[in-house]
N, C-alpha and C positions, 0 to 999 in steps of 0.2 A: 504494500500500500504506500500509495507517497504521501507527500507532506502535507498534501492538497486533498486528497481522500481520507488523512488523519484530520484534518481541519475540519472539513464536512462530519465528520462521526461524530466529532469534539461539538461540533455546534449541535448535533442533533439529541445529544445529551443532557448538555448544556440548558437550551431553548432560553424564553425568555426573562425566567426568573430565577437563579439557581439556589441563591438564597446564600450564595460565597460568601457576596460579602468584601471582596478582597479581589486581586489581578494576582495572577498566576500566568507564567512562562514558561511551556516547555520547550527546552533547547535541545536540538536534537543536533548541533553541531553545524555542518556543511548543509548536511541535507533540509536544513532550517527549522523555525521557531513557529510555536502556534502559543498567540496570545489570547486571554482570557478574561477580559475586561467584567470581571462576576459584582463588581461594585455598583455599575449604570444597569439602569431599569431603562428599556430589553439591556438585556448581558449583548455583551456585542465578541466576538470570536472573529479575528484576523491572522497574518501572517508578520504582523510589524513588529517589529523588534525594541519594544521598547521596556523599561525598568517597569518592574511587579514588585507586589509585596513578597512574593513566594517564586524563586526560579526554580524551575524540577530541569537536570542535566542528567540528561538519559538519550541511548540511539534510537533510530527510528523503527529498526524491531520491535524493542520494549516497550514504545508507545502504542504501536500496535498491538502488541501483547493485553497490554493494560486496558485501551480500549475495548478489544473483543471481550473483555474478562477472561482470558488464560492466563493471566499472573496476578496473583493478589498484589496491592501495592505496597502492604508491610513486608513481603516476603520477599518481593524486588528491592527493597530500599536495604534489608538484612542481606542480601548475596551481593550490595555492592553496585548493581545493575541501573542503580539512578542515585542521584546526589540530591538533596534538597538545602538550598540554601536562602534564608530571609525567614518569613514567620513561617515555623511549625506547622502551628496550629492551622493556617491556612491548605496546610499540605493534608493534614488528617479532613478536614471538612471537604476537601476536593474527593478524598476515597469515594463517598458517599454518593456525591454526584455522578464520576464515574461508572 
């Protein structure tokens, strides 16, 4: 899946209230970023690369993984497989919406 069909999944999870609370970035390197603007009512889901409360640095396997749900996200973040750095607790509230 690209980075472009992870954005679309992302938004369709997402929708227009997520209830985050917060901006979340996942960085998936080269192969690019899907930002998550969960603060503005609609939540707004692009590819812009800008500062989040919560940056998630993970490939774009594992987002994909995380998307479909074949990786739990505390079990990917325990093997190493993604980094979370900025609030936390923004990262544990993302699980959910996922």
């Amino acid at each position: 899946m690209s980075i472009d069909a992870a954005t679309e999944a992302i938004r369709a999870k997402v929708g227009d209230n997520s209830g985050l609370g917060a901006s979340v970035k996942f960085d998936c390197g080269e192969a690019g970023v899907v930002y998550v603007d969960g603060a503005a009512v609609p939540n707004t889901i692009s590819n812009d690369n800008r500062d989040a409360d919560c940056t998630i640095t993970l490939d774009l396997d594992t987002l994909n993984a995380l998307i479909a749900g074949d990786l739990d996200p505390t079990a990917a973040f325990m093997q190493g497989k993604l980094k979370v750095d900025g609030d936390m607790g923004v990262a544990m509230r993302l699980s959910s919406v996922l």
